[in-house]
N, C-alpha and C positions, 0 to 999 in steps of 0.2 A: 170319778168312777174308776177302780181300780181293774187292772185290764188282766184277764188270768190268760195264759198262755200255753198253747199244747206245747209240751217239751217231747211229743214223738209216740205216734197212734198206739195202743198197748191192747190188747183182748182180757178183762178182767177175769179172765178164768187161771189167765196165767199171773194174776196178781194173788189169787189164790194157791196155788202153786209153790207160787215163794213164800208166801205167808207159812203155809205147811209146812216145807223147807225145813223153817227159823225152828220154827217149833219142836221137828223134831229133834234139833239140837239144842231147845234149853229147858224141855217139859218131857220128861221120860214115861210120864203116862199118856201123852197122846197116844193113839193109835189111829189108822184110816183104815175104812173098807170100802169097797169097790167095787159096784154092776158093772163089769167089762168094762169098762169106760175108761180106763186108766190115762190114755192119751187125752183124751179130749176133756179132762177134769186136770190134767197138767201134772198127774202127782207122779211121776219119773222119779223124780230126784229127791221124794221121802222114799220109797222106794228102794232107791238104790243104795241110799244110806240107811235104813232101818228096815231090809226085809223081815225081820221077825216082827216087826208090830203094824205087820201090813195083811191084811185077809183079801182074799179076791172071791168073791160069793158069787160071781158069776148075773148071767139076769136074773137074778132074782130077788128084785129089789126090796119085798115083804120078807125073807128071811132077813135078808140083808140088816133091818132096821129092829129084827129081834132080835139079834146078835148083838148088836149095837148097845139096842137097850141091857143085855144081861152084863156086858162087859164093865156097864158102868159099878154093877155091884162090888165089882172086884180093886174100883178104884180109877179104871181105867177112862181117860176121857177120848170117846170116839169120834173122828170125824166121817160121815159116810160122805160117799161120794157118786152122782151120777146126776143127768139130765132132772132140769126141772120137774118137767111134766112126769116124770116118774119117782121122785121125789116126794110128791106131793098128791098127783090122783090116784095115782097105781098102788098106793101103800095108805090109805091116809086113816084106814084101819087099823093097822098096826101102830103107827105115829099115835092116835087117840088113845089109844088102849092099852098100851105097851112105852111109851115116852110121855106124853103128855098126862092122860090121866095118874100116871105112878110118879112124875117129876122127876125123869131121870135124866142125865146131865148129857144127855144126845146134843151133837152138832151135827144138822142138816146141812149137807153143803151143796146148793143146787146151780147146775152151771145152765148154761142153754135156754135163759128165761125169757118169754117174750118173742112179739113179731123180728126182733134182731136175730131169730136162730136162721130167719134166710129160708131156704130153698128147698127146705125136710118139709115145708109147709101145716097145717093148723091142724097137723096131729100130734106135733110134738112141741107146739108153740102154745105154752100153756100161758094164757094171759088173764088166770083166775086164781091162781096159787098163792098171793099175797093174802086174800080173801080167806081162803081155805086155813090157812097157818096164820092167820091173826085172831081166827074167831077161838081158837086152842085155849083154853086155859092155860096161864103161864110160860107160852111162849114167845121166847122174843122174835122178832120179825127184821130181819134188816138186808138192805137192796143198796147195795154201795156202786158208787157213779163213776169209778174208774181205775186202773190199775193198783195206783199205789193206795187210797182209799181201801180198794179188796184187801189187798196183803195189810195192812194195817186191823182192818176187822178182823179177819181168819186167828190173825194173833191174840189180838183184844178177847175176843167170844172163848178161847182156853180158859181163862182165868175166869170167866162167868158160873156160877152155878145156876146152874136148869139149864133146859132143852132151848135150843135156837135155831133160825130157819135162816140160816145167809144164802141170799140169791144175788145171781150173778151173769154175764152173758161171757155168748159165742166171738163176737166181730170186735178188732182192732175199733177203737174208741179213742177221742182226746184222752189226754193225761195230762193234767194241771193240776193235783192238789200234791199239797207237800208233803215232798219222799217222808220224812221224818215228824208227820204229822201224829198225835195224840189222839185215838180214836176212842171214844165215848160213849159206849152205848146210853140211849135215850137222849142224847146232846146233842141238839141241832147245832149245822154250821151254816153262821152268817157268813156270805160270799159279798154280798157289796148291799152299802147301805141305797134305801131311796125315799122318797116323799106321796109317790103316785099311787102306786100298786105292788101288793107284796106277792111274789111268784114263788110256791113254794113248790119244788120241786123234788124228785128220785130217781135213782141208778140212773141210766141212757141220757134222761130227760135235762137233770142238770148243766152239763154240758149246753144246751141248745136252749134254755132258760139265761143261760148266760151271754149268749148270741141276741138272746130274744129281746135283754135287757140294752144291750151296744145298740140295735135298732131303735129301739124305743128311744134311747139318748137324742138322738139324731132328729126325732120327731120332736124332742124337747118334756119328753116323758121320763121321768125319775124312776126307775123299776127296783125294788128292794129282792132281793133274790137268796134265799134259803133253802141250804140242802139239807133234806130229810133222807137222812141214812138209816134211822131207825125207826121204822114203821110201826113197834110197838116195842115199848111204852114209848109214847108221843112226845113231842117237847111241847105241852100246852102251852107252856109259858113263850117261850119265844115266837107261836104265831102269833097269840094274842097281843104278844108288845108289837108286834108289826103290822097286825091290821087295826089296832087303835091309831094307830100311827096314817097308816096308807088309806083306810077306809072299804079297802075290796083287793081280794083273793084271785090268783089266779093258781090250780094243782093242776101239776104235769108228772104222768107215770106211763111207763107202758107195760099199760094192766087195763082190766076191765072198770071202767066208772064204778061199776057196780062191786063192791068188799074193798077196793082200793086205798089208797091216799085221799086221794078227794073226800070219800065220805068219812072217814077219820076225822079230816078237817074240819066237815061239815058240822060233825057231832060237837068238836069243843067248841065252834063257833055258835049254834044254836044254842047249848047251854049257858054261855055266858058272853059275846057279844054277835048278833046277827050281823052280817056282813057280808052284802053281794059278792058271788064267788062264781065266776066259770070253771068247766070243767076241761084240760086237756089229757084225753084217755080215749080208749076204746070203747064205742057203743055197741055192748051187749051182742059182739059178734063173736065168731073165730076168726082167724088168720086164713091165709094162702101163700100160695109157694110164690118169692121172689125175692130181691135183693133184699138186703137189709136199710137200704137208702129207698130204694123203689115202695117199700112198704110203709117207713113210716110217713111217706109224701102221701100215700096214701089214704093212709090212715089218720091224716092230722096231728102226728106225733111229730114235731119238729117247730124251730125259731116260728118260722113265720107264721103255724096258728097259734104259739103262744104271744106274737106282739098283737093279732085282730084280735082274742082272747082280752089279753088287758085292756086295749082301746073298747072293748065292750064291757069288762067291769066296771072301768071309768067312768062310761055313760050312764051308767046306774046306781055311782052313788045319789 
């Protein structure tokens, strides 16, 4: 089993950040816009280097994203910038109507997602947004699992035509996948092979799918472990070579069960191979204010309900 390793906690907001960065020095049509948020979405240092292709709209994240959209007529490829939950609920009007239904080449770039925003508590911890921006006609969806992964996507998604929804968090995280990694959209990455049960996992979750798998070893349980960085379009193909293979599922997000990963899964499984699948996700609730550890103990987002998880798919092949 190959043993991946934190090379030093990182906050993927600031892997976006640098991603931006990059960008503004090899792609002259980027531009970013900005609900006041500027700090807390990392973008300083496009900023500082490219004040003219920087807008600051202030709260108002619905103009924000018509802006967005008309910039693309001009060629320009936008990256907006602010919290999740206002990303995605507070505008999603505009999103429909104005980027998605017209197909214009918008990058949403959503930082703050999820029960890991901490202590703002379950009004700004939107843990339905994957849902909301996957059901979009034609857009991409992608929730990347750690610093260098983020900055890798942020870069990848410029070169993309059509509108994308990259989500992302607030809290320092492992950091193991590689600096210099090839980022894919629609391309799952296999993390370690296994025999038993395949965990497929997103953003946060990864990480603790991967812990979830080193316990399981221990019990003498083989865990095949997949990260799904790209929410939509799917990799069908790679789950189904893994649960033909392992025989049952185990999806891990921190998102609501309900519009998530999990039912994504569900769907290519039911169509073309059934395969007992637990769920690790949040049950059709909201959030509350506390740590970002304290909550997902909470919440059953972590290692250890994803090895009782597997040891109950197990039981039901």
């Amino acid at each position: 089993m190959k043993k991946y390793i934190d090379t030093g906690k990182k906050d993927t907001r600031s892997g976006f950040g640098a991603g931006l960065e990059e960008l503004g020095k090899t792609n002259e049509n980027v531009v970013a816009l900005c609900a006041d948020l500027i700090g807390s979405l990392k973008m300083d240092a496009f900023i500082a280097n490219h004040p003219e292709r920087f807008f600051q709209i202030g709260i108002a994240e619905a103009n924000m994203m018509g802006i967005a959209a008309g910039l693309t007529i001009g060629g320009k490829i936008p990256f907006t910038g602010t919290f999740a939950n206002f990303s995605t609920g507070r505008v999603y009007d505009q999103i429909r109507q104005s980027i998605a239904y017209s197909g214009k080449n918008v990058k949403i770039c959503a930082s703050h997602a999820g029960l890991t925003l901490g202590e703002d508590g379950a009004t700004h911890q939107i843990l339905e947004d994957i849902g909301l921006m996957k059901m979009l006609p034609g857009m991409t969806v992608i929730n990347t699992c750690d610093y260098n992964q983020t900055k890798a996507a942020t870069i990848a998604i410029a070169d993309h035509q059509g509108p994308v929804y990259l989500r992302f968090g607030r809290p320092k995280v492992a950091n193991f996948t590689a600096e210099d990694q090839k980022f894919e959209i629609g391309k799952a990455v296999l993390l370690q092979e296994g025999t038993d049960v395949t965990i497929v996992a997103t953003g946060h979750l990864v990480w603790e799918a991967l812990q979830a798998a080193e316990s399981l070893s221990e019990q003498g349980i083989s865990a095949e472990v997949i990260n799904i960085h790209t929410i939509k379009p799917l990799d069908d193909e790679a789950i189904l070579n893994s649960v033909k293979k392992t025989g049952c599922v185990v999806t891990a997000e921190e998102h609501n069960f309900l519009g998530g990963l999990g039912e994504s899964v569900s769907r290519v499984l039911t169509k073309n191979h059934p395969t007992p699948q637990e769920f690790i996700a949040t049950n059709d609730t909201f959030g509350e204010s506390g740590t970002p550890a304290q909550l997902m103990e909470k919440y059953g987002l972590n290692a250890e309900a994803i090895v009782k998880a597997s040891q109950k798919a197990i039981q039901r092949k």
